[in-house]
C-alpha positions in Angstrom: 0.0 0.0 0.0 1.6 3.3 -0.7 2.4 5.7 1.6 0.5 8.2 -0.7 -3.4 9.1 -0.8 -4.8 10.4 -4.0 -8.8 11.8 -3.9 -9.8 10.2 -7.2 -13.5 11.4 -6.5 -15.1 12.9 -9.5 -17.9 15.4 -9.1 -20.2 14.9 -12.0 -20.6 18.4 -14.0 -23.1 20.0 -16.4 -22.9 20.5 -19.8 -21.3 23.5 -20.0 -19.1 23.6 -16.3 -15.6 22.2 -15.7 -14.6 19.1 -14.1 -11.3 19.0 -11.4 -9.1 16.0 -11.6 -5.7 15.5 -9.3 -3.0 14.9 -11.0 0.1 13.4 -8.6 3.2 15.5 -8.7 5.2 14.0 -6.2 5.4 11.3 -3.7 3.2 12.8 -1.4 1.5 15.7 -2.9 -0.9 16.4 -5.7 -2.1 19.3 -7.3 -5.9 20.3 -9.3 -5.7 20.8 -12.6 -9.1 22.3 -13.9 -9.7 21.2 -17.3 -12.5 22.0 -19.7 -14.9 19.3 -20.5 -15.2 19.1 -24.7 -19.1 19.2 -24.6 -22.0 20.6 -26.2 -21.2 24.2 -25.6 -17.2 23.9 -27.1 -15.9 22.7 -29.9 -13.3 20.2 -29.3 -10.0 21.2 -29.4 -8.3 18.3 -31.2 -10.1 20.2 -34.2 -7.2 22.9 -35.0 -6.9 25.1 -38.1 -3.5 25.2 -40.5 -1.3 27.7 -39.4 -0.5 29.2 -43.3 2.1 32.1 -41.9 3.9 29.6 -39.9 4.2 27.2 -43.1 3.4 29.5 -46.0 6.9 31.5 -44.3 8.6 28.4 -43.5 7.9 27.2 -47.2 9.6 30.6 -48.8 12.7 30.2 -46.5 13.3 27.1 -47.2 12.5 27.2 -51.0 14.9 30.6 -51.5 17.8 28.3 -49.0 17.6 25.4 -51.7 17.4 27.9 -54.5 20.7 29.5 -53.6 22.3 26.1 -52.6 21.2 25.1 -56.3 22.6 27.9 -57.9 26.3 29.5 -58.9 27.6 32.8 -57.5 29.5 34.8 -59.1 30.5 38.3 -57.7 27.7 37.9 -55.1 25.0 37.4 -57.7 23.1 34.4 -59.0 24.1 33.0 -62.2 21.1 32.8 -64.6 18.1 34.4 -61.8 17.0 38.1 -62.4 18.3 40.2 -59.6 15.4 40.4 -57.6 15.4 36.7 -57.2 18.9 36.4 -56.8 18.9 38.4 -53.3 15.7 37.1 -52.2 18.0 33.7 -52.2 21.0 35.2 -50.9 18.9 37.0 -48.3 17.0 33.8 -47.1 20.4 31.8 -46.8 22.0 34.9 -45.3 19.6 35.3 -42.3 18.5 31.7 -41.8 22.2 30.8 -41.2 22.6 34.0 -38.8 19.7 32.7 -36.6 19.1 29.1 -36.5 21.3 28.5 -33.6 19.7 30.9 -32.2 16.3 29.4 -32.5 17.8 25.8 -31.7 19.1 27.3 -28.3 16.0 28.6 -27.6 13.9 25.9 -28.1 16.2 24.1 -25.9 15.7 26.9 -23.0 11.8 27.0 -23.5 11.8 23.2 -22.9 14.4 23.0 -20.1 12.3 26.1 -18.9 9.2 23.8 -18.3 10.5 21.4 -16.5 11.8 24.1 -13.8 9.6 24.4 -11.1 8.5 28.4 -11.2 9.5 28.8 -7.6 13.4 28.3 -8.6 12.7 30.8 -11.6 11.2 33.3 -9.4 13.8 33.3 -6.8 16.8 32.9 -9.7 15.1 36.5 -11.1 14.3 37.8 -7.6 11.0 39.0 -5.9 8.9 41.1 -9.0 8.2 45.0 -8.9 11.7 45.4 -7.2 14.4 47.1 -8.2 16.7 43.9 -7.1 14.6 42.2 -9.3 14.9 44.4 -12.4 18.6 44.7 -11.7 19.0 41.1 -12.0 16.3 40.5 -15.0 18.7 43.1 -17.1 22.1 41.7 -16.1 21.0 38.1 -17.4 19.9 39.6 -20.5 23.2 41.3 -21.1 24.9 37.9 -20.2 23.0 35.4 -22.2 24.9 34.3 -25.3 21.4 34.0 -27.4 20.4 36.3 -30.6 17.1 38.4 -30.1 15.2 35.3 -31.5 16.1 33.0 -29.0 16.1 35.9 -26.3 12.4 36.3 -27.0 11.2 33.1 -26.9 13.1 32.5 -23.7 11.3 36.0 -22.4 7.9 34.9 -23.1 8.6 31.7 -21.2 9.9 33.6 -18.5 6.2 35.4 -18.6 4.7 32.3 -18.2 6.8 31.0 -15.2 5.5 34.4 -13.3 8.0 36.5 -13.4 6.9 40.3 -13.4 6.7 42.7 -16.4 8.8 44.9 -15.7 11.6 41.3 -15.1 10.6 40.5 -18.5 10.6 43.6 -20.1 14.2 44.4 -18.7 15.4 41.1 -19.6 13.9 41.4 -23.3 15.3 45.2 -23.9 19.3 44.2 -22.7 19.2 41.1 -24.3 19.0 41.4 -28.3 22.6 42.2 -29.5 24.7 41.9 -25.9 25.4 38.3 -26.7 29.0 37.3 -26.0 29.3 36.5 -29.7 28.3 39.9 -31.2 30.1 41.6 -28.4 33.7 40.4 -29.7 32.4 41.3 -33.0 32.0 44.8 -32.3 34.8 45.1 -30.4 36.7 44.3 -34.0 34.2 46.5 -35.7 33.5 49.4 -33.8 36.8 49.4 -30.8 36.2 48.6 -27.5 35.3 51.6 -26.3 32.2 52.4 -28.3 31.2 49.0 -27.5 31.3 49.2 -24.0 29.3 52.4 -24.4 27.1 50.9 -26.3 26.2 48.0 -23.5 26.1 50.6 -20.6 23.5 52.3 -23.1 21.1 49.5 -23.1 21.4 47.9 -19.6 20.9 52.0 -18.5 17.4 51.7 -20.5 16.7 47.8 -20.2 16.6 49.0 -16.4 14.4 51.4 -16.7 11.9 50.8 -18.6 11.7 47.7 -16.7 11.0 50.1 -13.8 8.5 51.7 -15.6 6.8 48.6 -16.7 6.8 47.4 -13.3 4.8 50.8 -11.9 2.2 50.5 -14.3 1.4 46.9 -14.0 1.5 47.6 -10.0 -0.6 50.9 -10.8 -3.2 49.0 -12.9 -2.9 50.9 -15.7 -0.8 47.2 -17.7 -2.8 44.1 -16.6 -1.2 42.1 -14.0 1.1 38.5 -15.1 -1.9 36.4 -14.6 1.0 33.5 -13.9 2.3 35.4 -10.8 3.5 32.9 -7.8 4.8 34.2 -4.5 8.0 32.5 -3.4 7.6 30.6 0.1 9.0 32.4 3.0 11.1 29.4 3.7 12.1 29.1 0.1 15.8 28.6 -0.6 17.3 28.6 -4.2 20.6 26.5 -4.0 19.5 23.7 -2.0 16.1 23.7 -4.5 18.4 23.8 -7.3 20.8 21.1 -6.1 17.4 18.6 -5.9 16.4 19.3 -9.0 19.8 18.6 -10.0 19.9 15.5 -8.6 16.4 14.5 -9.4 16.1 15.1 -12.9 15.9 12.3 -15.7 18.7 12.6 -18.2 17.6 9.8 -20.5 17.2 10.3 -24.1 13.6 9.5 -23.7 13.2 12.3 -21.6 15.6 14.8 -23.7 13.4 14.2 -26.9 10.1 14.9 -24.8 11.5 17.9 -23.4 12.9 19.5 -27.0 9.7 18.6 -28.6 7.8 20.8 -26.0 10.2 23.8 -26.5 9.0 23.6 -30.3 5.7 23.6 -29.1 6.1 26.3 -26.7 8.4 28.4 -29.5 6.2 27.7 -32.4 4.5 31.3 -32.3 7.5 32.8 -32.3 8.9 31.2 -34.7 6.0 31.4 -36.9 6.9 35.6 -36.5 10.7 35.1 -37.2 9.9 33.0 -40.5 7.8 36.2 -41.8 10.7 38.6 -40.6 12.6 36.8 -43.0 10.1 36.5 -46.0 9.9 40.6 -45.2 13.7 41.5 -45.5 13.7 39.3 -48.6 11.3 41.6 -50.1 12.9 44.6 -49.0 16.1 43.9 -49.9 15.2 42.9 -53.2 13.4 46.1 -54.3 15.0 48.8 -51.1 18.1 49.3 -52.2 20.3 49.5 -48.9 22.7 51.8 -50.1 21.0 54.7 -49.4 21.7 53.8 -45.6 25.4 54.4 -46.3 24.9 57.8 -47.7 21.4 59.8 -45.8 22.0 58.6 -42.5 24.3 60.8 -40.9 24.7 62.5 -37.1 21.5 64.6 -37.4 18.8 64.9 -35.8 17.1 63.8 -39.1 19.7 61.2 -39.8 18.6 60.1 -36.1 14.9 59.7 -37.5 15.7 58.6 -40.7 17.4 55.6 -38.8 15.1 54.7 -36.5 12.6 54.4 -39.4 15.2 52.0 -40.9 15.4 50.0 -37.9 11.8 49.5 -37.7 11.0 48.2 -41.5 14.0 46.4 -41.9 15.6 44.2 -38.1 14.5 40.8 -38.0 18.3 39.2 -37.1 20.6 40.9 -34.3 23.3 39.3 -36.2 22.6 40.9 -39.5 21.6 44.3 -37.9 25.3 44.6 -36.4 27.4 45.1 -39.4 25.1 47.8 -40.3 25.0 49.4 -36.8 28.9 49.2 -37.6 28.7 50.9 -40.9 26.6 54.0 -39.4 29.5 54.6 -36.6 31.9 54.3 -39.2 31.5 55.5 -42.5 28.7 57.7 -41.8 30.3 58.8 -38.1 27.3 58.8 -36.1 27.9 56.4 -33.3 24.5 57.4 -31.6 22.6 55.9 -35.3 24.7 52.7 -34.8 23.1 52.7 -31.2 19.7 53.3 -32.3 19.6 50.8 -35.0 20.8 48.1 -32.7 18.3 49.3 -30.0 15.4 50.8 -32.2 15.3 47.1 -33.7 14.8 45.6 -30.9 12.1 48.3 -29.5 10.2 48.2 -32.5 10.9 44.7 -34.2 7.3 43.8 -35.4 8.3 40.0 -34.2 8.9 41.2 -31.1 5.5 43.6 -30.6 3.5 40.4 -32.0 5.1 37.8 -29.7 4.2 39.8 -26.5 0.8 40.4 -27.9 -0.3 36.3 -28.3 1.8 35.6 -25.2 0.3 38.2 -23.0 -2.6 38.7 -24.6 -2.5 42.4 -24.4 -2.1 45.0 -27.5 -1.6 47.3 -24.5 1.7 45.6 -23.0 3.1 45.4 -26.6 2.7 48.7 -28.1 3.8 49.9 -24.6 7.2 48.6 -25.6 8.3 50.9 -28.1 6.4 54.0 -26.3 8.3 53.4 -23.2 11.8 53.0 -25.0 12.4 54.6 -28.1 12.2 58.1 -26.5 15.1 56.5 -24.1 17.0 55.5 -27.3 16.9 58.6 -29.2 18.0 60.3 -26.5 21.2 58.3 -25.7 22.0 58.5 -29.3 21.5 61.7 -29.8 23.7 62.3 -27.1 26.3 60.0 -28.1 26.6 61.7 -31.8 27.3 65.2 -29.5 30.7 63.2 -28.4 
């Protein structure tokens, strides 16, 4: 007889009410699960519709990859395709290559995500709506070696473990291009002092607009993380860690289960980033980017003019770096370089969307770029003054 006791009591429900059913956790505890019962009043949800941006996107991507892997280069062009075509291929092998590690981490991160318990993400991120909190939300953006793909889809999960808004927000903002990676890049592209400038730059404003986020959602005026969970008193991380550590099932059984769950739990974003890339195909095939080069200069309207650019055309942190480069360099505007790196990530459409399904809030996501583009334009202004 186990040492265990389970209530397996069912309540019988109506037609149209839900049904509780424990589900055992542990050894000796169990938690309710409320589940829907598919009935007269719902339609089941085994019935699900095709999702044709997801697959209509993943389709173009992967038709322009084989196109370009089928065809000979010369001088950067395709042999025997019109133009147009010819960097719509080069464009889809270009940015696919830049991001699908990204996306591969990431996946791995949403599904080792859900098998930690949200009391040992809580207390990794610290309490919500504190500054301690926000502090250590924005320093684990900065440090995490992941593109802005991979950062978002590891932010939304974050979301969904509880963490606060303004946690998320912060961790989102100082994440997209302070990877390790793109960090020793720009220190070859831009010196190290610009770069270091530029990372003090974002953590300054991944802080606070996480402050700001956190305010409102405590004010009311952002709905509250409906997936908030208050840490025990008698809560301690290391030692919860260190079990879980111990505890966990390494077997490849268990591996596959949890990397097919991060695709299901990174499947919306992905669906966005596959559109991203189907979108700088286009304009790259018919914008000619050289005009970035020339118009964008350290102006107030070269300022604008950039953080126009940045909004039509970042999808990759990867590819938006050597162009960040090119404005401190050849058009001498280090504060346009900053703004195209940050502006991207403020006002990347893939971004805006993701927060909207995850969150469920057109509020929260167009609150992003409202609460951190004036920041941005700001800095860079005053970093072209320098």
């Amino acid at each position: 007889m186990s040492n265990c006791h389970d209530d397996t009591s069912k309540t019988p429900k109506s037609c149209c009410s839900v049904k509780t059913e424990p589900v055992k956790s542990s050894c000796c505890h169990s938690e309710e699960v409320v589940t829907t019962e598919a009935s007269c009043c719902a339609p089941s949800s085994k019935q699900s519709s095709i999702d044709w941006m997801l697959w209509g996107s993943t389709a173009f991507v992967v038709f322009m990859y084989g196109l370009y892997l089928l065809t000979g280069w010369e001088s950067g062009h395709a042999t025997g395709l019109p133009e147009w075509l010819s960097t719509m291929s080069h464009t889809s092998f270009e940015m696919f290559n830049a991001m699908w590690w990204g996306i591969v981490l990431g996946i791995v991160l949403v599904g080792w995500l859900n098998r930690i318990p949200r009391e040992v993400v809580i207390a990794a991120l610290g309490q919500g709506h504190t500054k301690r909190g926000i502090f250590r939300a924005t320093l684990a953006g900065l440090l995490l070696d992941l593109c802005n793909h991979g950062i978002l889809m590891v932010a939304m999960k974050l979301y969904e473990r509880g963490a606060s808004l303004g946690q998320v927000m912060a961790f989102l903002i100082a994440s997209p291009w302070n990877s390790f990676t793109l960090t020793l890049i720009l220190f070859g592209l831009i010196g190290v002092q610009w770069t270091l400038v530029f990372i003090a730059g974002s953590a300054v404003i991944a802080w606070i607009s996480g402050y700001i986020f956190d305010r409102l959602e405590m004010n009311g005026a952002l709905p509250m993380n409906p997936n908030k969970e208050d840490l025990p008193q008698d809560f301690k991380l290391y030692p919860a860690l260190k079990q879980l550590t111990k505890e966990a099932d390494y077997s490849p059984n268990a591996t596959a289960v949890m990397l097919k769950d991060g695709l299901l739990g990174a499947r919306m974003v992905i669906r966005w980033i596959m559109f991203g890339v189907v979108l700088v195909a286009f304009l790259r095939a018919f914008v000619p980017m050289e005009i970035f080069e020339t118009w964008f200069g350290a102006t107030i309207g070269g300022l604008f003019l950039t953080l126009a650019a940045a909004t039509v055309i970042e999808v990759c942190s990867e590819g938006s770096t050597p162009i960040a480069a090119d404005l401190v360099n050849r058009a001498s505007a280090p504060g346009n370089g900053f703004t195209f790196l940050m502006a991207g990530a403020a006002t990347d459409y893939t971004e805006i969307m993701s927060i909207k399904d995850t969150m469920k809030s057109w509020k929260i996501a167009l609150f992003l770029p409202l609460i951190t583009v004036p920041q941005v334009l700001l800095l860079g202004w005053i970093m072209n003054q320098v």
